[in-house]
C-alpha positions as a Markdown table, in Angstrom:
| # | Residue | x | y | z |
|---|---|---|---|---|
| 1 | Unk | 47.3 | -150.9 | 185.9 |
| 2 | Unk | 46.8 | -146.9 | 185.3 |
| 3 | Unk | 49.7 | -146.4 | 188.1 |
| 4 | Unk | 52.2 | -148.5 | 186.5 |
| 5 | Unk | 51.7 | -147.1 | 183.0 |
| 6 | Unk | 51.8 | -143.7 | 184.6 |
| 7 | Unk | 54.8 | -144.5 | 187.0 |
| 8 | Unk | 56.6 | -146.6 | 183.9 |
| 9 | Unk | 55.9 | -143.3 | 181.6 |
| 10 | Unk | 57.5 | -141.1 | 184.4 |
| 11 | Unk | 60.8 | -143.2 | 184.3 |
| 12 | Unk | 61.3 | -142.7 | 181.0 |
| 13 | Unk | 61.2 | -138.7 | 181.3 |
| 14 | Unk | 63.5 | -139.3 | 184.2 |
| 15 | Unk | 65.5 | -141.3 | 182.1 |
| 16 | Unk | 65.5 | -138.3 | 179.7 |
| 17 | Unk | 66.3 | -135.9 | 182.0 |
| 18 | Unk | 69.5 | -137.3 | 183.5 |
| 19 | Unk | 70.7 | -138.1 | 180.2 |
| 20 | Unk | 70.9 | -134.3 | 179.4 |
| 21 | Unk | 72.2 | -133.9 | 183.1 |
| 22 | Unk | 75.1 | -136.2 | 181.7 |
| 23 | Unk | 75.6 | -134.8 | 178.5 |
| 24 | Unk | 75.9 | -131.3 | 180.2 |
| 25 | Unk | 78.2 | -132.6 | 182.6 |
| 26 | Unk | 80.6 | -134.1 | 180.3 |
| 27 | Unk | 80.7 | -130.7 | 178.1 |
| 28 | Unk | 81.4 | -128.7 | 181.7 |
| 29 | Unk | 84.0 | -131.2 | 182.0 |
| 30 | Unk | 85.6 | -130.3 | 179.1 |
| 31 | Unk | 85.4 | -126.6 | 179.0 |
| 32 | Unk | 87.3 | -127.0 | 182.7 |
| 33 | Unk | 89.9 | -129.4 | 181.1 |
| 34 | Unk | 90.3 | -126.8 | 178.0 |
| 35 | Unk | 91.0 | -124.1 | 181.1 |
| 36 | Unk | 93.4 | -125.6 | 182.4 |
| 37 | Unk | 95.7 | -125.2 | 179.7 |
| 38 | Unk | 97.6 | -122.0 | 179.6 |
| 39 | Unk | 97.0 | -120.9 | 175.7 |
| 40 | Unk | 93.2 | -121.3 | 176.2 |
| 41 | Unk | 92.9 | -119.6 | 179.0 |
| 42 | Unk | 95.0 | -117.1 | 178.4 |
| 43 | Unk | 92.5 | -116.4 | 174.8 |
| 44 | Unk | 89.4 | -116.7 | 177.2 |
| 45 | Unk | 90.8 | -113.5 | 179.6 |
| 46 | Unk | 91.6 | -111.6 | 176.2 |
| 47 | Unk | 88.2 | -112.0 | 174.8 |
| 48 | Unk | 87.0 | -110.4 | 178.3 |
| 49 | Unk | 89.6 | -107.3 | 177.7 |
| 50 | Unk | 91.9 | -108.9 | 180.3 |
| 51 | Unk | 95.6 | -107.9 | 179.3 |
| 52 | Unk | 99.0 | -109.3 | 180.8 |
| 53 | Unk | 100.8 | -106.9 | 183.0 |
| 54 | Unk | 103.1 | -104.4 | 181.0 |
| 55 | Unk | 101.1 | -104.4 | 178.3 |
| 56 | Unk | 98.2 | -101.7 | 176.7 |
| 57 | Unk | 95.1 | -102.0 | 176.3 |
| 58 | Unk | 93.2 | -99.7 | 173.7 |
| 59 | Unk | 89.6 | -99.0 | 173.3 |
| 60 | Unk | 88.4 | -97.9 | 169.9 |
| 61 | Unk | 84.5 | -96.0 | 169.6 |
| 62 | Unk | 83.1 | -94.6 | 166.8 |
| 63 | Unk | 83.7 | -97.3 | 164.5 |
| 64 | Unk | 81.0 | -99.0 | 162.1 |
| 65 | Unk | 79.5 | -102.3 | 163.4 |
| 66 | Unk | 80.7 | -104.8 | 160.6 |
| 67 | Unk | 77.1 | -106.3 | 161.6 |
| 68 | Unk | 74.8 | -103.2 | 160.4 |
| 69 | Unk | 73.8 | -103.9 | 156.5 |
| 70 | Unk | 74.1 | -100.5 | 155.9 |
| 71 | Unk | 78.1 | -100.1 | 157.2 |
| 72 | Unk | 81.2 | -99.0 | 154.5 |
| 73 | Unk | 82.2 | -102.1 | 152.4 |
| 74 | Unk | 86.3 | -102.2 | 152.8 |
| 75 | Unk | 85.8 | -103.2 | 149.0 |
| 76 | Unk | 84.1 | -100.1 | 148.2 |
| 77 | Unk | 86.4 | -97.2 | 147.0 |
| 78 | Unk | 87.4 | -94.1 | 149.2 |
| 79 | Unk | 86.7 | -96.5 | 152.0 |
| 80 | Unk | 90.5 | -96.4 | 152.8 |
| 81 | Unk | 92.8 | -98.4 | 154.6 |
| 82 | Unk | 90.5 | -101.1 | 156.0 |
| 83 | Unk | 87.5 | -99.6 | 154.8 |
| 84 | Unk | 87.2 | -97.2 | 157.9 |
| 85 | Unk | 90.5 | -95.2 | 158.1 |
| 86 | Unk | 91.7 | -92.6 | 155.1 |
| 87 | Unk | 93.9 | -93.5 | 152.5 |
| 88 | Unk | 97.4 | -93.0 | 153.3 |
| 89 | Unk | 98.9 | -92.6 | 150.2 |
């Protein structure tokens, strides 16, 4: 009796565990479907720094990290144009 309560508790975590198998592999199956279109893809290599032939890329340093609770407010004044480059006018 102790084996089949222990085998029968066993299934069910099996059970378990290839239903989060499945779930994963339907989600994988949709990121690769996204992919495959040209628009996504094309935003996926840009948010890796990937740019299309002919065109420039930039790299900006120095700036603030919008993240840091102690970076410039663009509300606050003198913070300029965007809150990090100076006033223009």
């Amino acid at each position: 009796m102790r084996g089949y309560l222990h085998q029968r508790a066993e299934l069910a975590e099996q059970r378990q565990t290839l239903a989060a198998l499945e779930d994963r592999r339907d989600r994988l199956k949709l990121q690769i479907t996204a992919l495959r279109r040209p628009d996504v893809l094309e935003a996926r290599a840009r948010e890796l720094g990937l740019v299309l032939p002919g065109e420039r890329s930039y790299l900006l340093r120095g700036l603030p990290d919008p993240d840091e609770p102690d970076a410039a407010d663009p509300e606050d004044e003198g913070g300029g144009l965007l809150g990090f480059l100076p006033d223009p006018f």
